[in-house]
C-alpha positions, -999 to +999 in steps of 0.1 A: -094-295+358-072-284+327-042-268+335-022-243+313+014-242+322+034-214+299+069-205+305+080-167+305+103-172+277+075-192+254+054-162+267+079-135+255+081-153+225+044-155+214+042-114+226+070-108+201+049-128+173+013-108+181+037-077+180+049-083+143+019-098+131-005-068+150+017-048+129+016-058+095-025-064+096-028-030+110-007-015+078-016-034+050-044-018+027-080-029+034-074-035+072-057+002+080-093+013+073-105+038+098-140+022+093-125-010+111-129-011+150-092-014+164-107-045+190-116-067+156-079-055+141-063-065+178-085-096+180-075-109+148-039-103+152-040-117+184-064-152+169-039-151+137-010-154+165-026-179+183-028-202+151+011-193+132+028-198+171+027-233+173+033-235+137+064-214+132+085-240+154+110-209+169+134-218+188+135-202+224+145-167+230+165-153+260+144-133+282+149-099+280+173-087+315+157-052+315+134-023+300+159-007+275+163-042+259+130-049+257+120-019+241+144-021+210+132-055+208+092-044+207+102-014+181+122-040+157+090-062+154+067-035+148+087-017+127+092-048+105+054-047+099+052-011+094+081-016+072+059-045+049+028-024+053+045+005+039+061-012+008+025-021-004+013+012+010+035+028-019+022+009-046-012+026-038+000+055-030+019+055-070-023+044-081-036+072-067-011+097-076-016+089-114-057+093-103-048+130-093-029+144-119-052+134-144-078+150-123-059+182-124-052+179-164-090+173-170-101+203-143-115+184-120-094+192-089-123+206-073-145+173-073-135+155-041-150+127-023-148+111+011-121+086+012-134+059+041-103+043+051-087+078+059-115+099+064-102+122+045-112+141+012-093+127-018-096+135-059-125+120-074-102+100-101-079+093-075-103+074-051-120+058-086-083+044-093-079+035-053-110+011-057-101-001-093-066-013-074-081-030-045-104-051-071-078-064-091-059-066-057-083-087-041-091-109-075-059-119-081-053-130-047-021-106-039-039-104-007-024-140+001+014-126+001+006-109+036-001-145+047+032-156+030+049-130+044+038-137+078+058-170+078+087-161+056+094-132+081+102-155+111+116-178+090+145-151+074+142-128+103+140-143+137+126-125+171+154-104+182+170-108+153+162-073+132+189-054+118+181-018+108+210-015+077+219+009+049+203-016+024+168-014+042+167+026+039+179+024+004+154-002-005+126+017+010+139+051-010+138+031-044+102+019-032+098+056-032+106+065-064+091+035-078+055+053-069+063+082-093+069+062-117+037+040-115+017+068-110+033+080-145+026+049-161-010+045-151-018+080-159+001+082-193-028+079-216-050+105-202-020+130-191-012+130-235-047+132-243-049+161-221-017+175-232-031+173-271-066+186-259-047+220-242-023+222-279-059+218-300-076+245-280-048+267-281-044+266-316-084+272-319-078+305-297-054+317-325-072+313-349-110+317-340-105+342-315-144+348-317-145+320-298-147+315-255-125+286-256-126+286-218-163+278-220-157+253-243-126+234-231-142+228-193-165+202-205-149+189-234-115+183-221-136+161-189-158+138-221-121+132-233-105+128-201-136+097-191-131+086-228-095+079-227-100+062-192-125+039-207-099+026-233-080+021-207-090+004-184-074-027-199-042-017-198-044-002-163-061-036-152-030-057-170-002-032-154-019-033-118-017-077-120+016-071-131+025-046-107+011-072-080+023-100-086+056-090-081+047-074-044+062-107-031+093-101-044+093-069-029+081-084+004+113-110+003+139-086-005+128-061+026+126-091+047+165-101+036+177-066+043+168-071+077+179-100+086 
């Protein structure tokens, strides 16, 4: 007969670690997909607990001496992963921001799709740049900082250790602003081109007013909206590794402004 003897506080301990890592599966892109049954998203937290407790080596916590304690201490590790979740979260966000605008400078702000991880309806360019992200995402392996970040968290921030600062909030509000500025820099090329296209057709109203320029501009501005995207895509590829693999750094800093 095989006997499993676990202590409270070794129990407390592994809840606090299924918490934090429950959390940050359950925010990061790809696995916050609606399309994913909840039981596989608890199941693998709760397997990917399983395998990093024995691993992480923490030391022993004190048990928690009532409810109000407890609950700070449940919040602080799940907001830790929401916190990680929504760092990367912004760098999409940025992607699919630059997607819309050029949508809207090329008229097609009508055109929306189906967007299956929020079930919602999203700009056709925007969704096209969402799934251009996640394959360069995925190829490059940027996917593996999650698993990084899973050990370096209990490593710089202990259970019951989480410190809600100044620095965090600030970090987080830079993180912000960051995703204007990406979604600039991804959508730069067609934004001009669209912004040249409106200045050329203008200056064709003035001076061919015989022509319906409205009739006209509709389906040309789109053929050099889809051009300029074409060209491209090399760039936006080359800025979306580069944008990546610095998401650890990110990960780190967040992590020390916690701890």
């Amino acid at each position: 007969m095989v006997s499993l003897n676990v202590s409270l506080p070794q129990l407390q301990l592994f809840f606090l670690v299924f918490l934090r890592v429950g959390a940050i599966l359950m925010s990061i892109p790809i696995f916050d997909s609606r399309g994913i049954p909840f039981s596989f998203k608890l199941a693998l937290a709760f397997a990917t607990g399983i395998v990093l407790f024995p691993l992480l080596k923490l030391d022993a916590v004190p048990i928690a001496s009532d409810f109000f304690t407890l609950t700070i201490s449940v919040a602080g590790e799940i907001f830790l992963g929401l916190a990680i979740g929504f760092s990367v979260k912004l760098i999409f966000a940025g992607i699919q921001l630059a997607g819309q605008l050029a949508g809207y400078q090329m008229g097609l702000a009508i055109a929306n799709v189906m967007d299956p991880a929020t079930s919602e309806q999203v700009p056709l360019l925007a969704q096209f740049n969402n799934l251009i992200s996640l394959l360069v995402f995925l190829s490059i392996n940027a996917h593996h900082w999650f698993i990084k970040a899973l050990t370096e968290s209990f490593r710089l921030v202990p259970p019951l250790n989480v410190n809600f600062g100044s620095s965090l909030m600030e970090h987080l509000i830079q993180l912000s602003g960051d995703m204007f500025v990406i979604a600039l820099q991804v959508g730069a090329p067609v934004i001009a081109a669209m912004l040249i296209t409106s200045v050329a057709f203008g200056l064709v109203a003035r001076t061919v007013p015989q022509m319906n320029v409205f009739i006209v501009a509709m389906p040309l501005k789109i053929g050099v909206g889809l051009l300029f995207i074409g060209f491209g895509l090399p760039y936006f590829s080359t800025f979306l590794k580069n944008i990546f693999n610095g998401l650890g750094q990110d990960i780190i800093l967040i992590l020390k402004t916690m701890s």
